[in-house]
C-alpha positions as CSV (number, residue, x, y, z in Angstrom):
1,X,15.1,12.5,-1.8
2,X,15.4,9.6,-4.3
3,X,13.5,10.4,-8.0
4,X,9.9,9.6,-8.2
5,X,10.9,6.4,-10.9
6,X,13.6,5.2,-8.6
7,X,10.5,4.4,-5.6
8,X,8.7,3.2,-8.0
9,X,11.0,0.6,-9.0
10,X,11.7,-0.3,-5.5
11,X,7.9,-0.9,-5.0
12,X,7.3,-3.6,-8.1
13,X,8.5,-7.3,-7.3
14,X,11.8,-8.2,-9.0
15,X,12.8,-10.9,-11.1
16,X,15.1,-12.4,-8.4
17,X,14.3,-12.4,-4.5
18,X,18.1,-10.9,-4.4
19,X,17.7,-7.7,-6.5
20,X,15.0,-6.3,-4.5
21,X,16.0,-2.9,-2.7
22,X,14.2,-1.3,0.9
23,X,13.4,2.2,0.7
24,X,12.3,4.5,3.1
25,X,8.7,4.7,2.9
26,X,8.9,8.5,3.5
27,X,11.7,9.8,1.4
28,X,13.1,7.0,-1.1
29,X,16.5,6.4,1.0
30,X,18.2,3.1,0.4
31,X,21.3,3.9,2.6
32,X,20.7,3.7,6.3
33,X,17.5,1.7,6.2
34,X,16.3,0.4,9.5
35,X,13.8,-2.9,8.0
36,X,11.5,-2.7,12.1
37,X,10.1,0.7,11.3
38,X,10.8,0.5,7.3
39,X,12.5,4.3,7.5
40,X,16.0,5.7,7.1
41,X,17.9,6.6,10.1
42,X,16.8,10.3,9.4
43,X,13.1,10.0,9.1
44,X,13.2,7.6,12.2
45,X,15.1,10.4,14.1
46,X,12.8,13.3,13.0
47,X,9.5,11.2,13.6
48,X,10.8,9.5,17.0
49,X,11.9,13.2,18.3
50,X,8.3,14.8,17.4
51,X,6.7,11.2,19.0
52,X,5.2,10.0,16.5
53,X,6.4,6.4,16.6
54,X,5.0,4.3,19.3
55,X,7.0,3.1,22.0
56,X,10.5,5.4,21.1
57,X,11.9,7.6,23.2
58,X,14.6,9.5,23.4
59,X,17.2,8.1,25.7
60,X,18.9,11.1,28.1
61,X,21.8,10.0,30.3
């Protein structure tokens, strides 16, 4: 989980169109951000298993 001051930064519009950051929405996460469903790749795998995002599923071979 990224600090409470860190999100906030990452919410206010930078100086330069280049400095701004994406987040997680959920928990703060820069790294693995995926910008259709603005979460990290763990938050989208914990929400998509429990079905909460529309139109994923989990693909079984």
């Amino acid at each position: 989980m990224a600090k409470t001051s860190v999100k906030a930064r990452a919410l206010k519009k930078p100086k330069f169109k280049t400095r701004a950051v994406n987040r997680c929405f959920k928990c703060g996460r820069s790294r693995g951000y995926m910008g259709d469903f603005g979460l990290c790749r763990i938050c989208f795998r914990e929400l998509a298993n429990e079905g909460r995002i529309p139109g994923v599923k989990k693909s079984s071979w």
